[in-house]
DOVEX-740531 format. One record per residue: y, z, x of N, C-alpha, C, CB in turn. Coordinates in steps of 0.1 Angstrom, whole numbers, plus 5000, padded with zeros to 4 digits. Glycine has a CB too. Layout:
BEGIN
YZXYZXYZXYZX ...
% end
This chain:
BEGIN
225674313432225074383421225374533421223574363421 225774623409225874743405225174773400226574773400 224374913403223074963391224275093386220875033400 224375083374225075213364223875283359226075163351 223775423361223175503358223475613345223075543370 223575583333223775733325222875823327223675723311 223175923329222276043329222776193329221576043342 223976203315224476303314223776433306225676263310 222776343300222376483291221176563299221776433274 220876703298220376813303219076793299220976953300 218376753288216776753288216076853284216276723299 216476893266216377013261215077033265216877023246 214176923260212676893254211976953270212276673248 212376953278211476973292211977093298211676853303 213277163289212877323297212077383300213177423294 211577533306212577523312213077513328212877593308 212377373330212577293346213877233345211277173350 214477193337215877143336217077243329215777003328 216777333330217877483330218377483342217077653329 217977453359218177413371218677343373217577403377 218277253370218177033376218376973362215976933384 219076873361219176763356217676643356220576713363 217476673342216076573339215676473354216576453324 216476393351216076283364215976293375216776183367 216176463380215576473394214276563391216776563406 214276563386212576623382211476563391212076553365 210876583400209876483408208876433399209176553421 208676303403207276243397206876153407207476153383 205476213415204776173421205576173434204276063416 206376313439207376303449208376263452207076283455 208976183442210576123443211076143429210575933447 212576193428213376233409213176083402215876283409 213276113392212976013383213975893384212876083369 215275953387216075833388216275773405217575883381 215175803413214975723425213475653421215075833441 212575653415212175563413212875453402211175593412 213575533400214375363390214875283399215975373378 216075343406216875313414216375193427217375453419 215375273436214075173440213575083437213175183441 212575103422212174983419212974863409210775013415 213874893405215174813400215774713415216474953395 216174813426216474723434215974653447217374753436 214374703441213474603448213074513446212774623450 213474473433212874343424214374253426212174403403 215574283431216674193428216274133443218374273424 216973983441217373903454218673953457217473723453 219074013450221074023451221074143455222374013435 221874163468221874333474222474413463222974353489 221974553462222674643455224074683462221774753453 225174663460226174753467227074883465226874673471 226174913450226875043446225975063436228575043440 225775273432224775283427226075413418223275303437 226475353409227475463396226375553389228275363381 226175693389225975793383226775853370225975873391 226575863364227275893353226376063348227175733340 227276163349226376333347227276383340225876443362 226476533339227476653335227776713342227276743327 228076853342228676923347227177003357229677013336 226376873364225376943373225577023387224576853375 226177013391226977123402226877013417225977313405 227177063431227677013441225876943446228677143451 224777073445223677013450222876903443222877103452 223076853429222476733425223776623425221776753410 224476683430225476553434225376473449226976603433 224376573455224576573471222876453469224476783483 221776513460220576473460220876303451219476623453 221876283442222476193439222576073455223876263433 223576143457224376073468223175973478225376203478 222176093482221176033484219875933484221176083485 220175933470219675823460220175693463220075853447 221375703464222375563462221875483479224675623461 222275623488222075563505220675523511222575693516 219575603501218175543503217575373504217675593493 218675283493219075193492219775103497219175213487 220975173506222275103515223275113506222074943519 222975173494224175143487225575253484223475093475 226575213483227575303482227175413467229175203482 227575523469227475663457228675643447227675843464 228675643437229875703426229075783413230875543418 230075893415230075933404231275983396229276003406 230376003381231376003369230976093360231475883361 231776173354230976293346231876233330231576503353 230576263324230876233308231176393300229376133301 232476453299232276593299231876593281233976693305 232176503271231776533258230976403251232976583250 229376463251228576353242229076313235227576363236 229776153232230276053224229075943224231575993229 228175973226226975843228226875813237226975703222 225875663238225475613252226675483255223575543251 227275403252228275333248229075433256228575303232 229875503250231175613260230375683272231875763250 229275703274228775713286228975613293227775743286 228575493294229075373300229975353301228875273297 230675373295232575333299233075423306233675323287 232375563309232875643319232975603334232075753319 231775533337232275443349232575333352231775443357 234075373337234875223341235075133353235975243340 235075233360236175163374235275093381236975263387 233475083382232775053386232174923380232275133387 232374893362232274733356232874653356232274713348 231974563369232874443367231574333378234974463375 231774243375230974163378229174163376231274163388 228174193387227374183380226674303382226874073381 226174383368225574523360224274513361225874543344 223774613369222374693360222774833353220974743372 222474803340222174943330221475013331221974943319 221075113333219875163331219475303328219475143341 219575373317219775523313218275553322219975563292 218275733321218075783333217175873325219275833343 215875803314215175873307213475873307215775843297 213175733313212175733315211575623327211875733303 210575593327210175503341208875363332209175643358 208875263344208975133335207575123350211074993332 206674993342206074903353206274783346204374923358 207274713351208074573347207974503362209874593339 208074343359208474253363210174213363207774183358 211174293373212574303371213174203378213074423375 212374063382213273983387213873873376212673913398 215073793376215673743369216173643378216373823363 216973573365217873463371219673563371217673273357 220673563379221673653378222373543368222373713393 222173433367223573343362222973363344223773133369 222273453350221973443329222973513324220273523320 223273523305224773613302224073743306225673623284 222773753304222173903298221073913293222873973288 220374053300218974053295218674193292217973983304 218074223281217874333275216274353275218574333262 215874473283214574513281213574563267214574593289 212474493264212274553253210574593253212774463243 210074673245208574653245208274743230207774713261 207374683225206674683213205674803208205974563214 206774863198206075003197205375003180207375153200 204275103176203975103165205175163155202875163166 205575293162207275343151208475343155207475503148 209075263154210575143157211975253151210474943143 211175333142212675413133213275523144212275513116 213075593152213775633161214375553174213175733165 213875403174214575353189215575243182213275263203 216375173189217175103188216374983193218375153193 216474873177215674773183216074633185214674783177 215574513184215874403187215374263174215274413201 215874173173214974033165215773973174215173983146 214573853178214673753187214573623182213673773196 214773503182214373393177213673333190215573293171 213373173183211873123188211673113204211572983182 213073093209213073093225213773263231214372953229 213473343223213373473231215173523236212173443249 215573463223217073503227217373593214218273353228 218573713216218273813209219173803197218373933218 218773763187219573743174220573883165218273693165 219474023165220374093161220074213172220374113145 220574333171220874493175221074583163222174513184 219874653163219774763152220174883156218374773146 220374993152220575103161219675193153222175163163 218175233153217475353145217875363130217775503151 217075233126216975183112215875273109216675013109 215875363094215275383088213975313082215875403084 214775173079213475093075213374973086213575033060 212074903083211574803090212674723097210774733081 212974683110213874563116213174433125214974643126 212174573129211574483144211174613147212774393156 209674553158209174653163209774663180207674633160 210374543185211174543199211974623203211874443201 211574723211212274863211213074813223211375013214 214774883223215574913232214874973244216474993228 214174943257213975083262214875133273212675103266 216275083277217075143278217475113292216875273274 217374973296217674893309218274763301216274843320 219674733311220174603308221074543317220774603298 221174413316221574323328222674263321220474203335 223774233330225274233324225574093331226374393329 225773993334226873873341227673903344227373763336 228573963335230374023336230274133332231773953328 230374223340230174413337231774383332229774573355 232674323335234374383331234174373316236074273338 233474253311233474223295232974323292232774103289 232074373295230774483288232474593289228774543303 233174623303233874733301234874703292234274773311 235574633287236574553283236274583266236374393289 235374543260234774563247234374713244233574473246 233574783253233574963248235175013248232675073262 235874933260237275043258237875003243238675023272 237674863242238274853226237474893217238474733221 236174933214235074993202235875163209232674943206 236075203215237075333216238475343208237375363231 239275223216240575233214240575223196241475113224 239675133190239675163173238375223168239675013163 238375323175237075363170235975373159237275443171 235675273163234375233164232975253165234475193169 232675343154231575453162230175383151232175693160 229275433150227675403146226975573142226675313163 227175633134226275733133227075853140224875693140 228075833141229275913148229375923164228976053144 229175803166229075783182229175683185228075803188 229675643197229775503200228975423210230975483205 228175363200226575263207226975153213225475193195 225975193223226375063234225474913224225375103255 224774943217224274883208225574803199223474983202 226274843197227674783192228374673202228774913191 228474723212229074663222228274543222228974733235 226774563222226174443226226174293212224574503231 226374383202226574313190227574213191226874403179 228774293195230174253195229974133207231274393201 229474133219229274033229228773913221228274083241 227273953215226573833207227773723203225673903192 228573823195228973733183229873643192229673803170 230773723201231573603211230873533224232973663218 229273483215229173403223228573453236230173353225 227873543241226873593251225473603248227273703255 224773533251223673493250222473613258223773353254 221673653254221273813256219373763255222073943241 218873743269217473723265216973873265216573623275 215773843258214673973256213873933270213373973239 214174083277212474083290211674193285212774133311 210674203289209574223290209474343296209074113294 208574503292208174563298206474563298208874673296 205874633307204574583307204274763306203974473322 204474893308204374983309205575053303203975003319 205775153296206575263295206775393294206775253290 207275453303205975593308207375713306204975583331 207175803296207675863289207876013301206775863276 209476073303209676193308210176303299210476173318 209876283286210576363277210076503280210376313263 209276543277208676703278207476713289207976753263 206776863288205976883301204476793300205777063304 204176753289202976653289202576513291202476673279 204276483291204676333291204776323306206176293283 205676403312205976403326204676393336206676543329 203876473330202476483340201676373337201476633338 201276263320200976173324201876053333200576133314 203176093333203576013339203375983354204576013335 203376143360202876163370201776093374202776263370 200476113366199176073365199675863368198476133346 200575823362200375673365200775623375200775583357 201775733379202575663390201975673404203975713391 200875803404199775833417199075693416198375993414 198575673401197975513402198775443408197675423390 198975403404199975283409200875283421200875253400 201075383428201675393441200775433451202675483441 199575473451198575513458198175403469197375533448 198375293469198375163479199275063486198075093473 200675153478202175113481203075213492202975123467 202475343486203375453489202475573504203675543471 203175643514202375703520202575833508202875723536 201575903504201476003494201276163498200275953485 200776143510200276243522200876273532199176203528 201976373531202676373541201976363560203376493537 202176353570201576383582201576513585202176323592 202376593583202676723587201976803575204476753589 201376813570200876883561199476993571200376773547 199377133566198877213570197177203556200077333573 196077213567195077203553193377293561194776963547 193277373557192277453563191077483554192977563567 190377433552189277443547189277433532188777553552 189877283529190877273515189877093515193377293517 190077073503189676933495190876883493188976943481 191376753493192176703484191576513475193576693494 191476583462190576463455192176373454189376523437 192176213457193076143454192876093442193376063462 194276053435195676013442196476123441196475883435 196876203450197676303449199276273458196776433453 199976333460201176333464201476483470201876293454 201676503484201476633491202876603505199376653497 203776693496204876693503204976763520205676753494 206376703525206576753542205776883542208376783549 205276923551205177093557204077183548206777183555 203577093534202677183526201477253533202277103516 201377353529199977473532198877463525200277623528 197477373528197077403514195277453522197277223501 194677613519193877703525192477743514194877823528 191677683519190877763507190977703492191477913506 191277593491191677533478190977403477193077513477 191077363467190577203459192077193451188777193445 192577033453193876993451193876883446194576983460 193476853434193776673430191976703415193276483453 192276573410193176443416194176463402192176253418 195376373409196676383401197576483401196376393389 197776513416198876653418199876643428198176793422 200776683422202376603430202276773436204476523417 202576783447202476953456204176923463200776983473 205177003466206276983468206077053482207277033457 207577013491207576963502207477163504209076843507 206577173515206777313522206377453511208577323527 205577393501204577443489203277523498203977283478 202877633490201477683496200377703486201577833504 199277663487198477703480197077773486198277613473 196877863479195577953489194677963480195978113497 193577973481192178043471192677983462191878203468 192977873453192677813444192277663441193377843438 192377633427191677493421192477423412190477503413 193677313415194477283408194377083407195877363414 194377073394194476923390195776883382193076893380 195976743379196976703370198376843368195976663355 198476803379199876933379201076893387199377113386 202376883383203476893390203977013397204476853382 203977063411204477113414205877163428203677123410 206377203424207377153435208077223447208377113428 209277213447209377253465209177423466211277213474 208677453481208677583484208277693474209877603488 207077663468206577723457205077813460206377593447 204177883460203177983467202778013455203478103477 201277943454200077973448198978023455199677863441 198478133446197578243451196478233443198078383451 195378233444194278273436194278233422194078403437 194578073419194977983408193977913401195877893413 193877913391193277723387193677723375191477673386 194977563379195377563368194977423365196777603369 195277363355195477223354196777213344194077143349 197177053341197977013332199377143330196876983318 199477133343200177253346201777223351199377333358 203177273350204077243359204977373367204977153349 205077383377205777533385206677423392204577663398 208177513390209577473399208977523407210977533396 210677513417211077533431211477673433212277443436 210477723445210977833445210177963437212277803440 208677933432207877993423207178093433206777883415 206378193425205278243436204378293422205978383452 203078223421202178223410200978293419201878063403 199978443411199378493415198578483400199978603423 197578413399196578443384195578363385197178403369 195178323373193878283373193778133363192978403368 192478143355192477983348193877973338190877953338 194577893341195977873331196277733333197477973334 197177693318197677573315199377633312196777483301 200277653327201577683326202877593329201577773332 203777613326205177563325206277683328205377503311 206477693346207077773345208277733352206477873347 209777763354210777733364211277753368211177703365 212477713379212077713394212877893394213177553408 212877963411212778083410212978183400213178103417 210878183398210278263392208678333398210178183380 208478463394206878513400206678563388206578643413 205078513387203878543380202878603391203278403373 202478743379201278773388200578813376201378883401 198878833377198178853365197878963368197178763360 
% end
């Protein structure tokens, strides 16, 4: 098994913490967004992962290295592929040609799921979907009576189906999947001026690849700084019984911590109340303050704080008082 990763675009909506980093290393609940995919994608397979394809921009040597690490957390071998000009999600996928072929996980590198991801592998294909009230910005799905996927819409204006794309898919033969984008390129082929992997999948239908709808049971949104921190908020749930969240080495002197929080290697935390719902980054300090529902991350020094619904990069040093901020990574605030 191959998990293919798109994750070229920068993540206007969540500056400005991804002016630095690339969206999907963003921490949520202590690990980048695209290692809990990566994890719980290939925890749910019986079939080893043996390669984990990245597909980026031009993010430089250290998220290629924090990449790399992603892949080996797993056992699995690293590739990467840079998509240097947005042509869609479709020509993002075909960037790591050399990596489709046999059997695919898709999985764009935008948001995080609580699904049931085991399968049968001899199926042609299975497209994740889940059921939203406004369908006109996602790319959606019609199924017939046994849950097999009849058409692919790409952000119909009007009514199609409420079965949203949300942006995971299971391939039988990754070469066909590659095989069919290079030709929706070679005659270009494009949807809205781009070339949808949504096409591709059309094109499969019709010769005959049979494409079931699965099922998400959660869909937990990383788009901007209020989405991120509920997301944060579900994943403290839900990992709170799975995950050690508390590092051992953490330093804590006359400090609270209300759970489920997440309190990285070597953190300082003095004179403070910390939770519940706060991701604290590895070798972070906080002194004399009161912080809830807040992402914050590595090597960062808070002083005389209370923030909530709050996000501080790597590398911060925050000196103030009651605030709801978004600030990123090396930066000082003082009030």
């Amino acid at each position: 098994m191959k998990i293919i990763i798109p994750m070229a675009g920068r993540g206007s909506r969540l500056r400005p913490h991804t002016l630095t980093i690339p969206k999907p290393l963003i921490p949520v609940a202590g690990k980048p967004i695209v290692q809990r995919i990566v994890e719980d994608l290939s925890a749910a397979l019986d079939e080893k992962v043996e390669e984990v394809a990245f597909i980026i921009g031009d993010f430089g040597a250290e998220a290629e290295r924090q990449l790399q690490k992603v892949a080996e957390s797993i056992g699995a071998k690293c590739s990467i592929y840079y998509q240097d000009t947005p042509l869609g999600p479709g020509h993002a996928v075909l960037c790591a040609k050399p990596s489709l072929s046999g059997h695919c996980l898709v999985a764009f590198a935008d948001t995080l799921f609580k699904a049931n991801f085991t399968f049968d592998p001899r199926e042609d294909g299975i497209i994740w979907v889940q059921k939203v009230e406004d369908p006109s910005s996602f790319g959606v799905v019609k199924v017939n009576e046994v849950n097999i996927i009849t058409d692919f819409v790409e952000k119909s204006p009007t009514f199609v189906s409420d079965l949203a794309i949300v942006g995971i898919y299971y391939f039988n033969d990754g070469a066909r999947l590659r095989d069919t984008l290079q030709k929706m390129v070679d005659d270009d082929i494009t949807d809205k001026g781009e070339y949808q992997l949504t096409s591709a999948l059309e094109i499969l239908k019709e010769s005959g690849v049979k494409f079931r709808a699965g099922r998400i049971e959660e869909w937990l949104d990383c788009g901007n700084k209020d989405n991120v921190l509920a997301t944060n908020q579900r994943i403290l749930e839900l990992k709170a019984h799975s995950e050690t969240l508390v590092a051992s080495n953490i330093t804590k002197q006359n400090a609270v911590i209300i759970p489920p929080c997440y309190i990285g290697e070597g953190a300082v935390i003095s004179n403070s109340v910390i939770g519940p719902y706060v991701s604290l980054g590895n070798n972070s300090t906080v002194e004399d303050s009161v912080i809830s529902n807040s992402v914050i991350q590595n090597n960062t020094k808070i002083h005389h704080a209370n923030l909530s619904n709050s996000m501080l990069g790597n590398e911060v040093e925050y000196h103030g008082e009651k605030s709801e901020i978004s600030i990123g990574d090396f930066s000082e605030y003082r009030f």
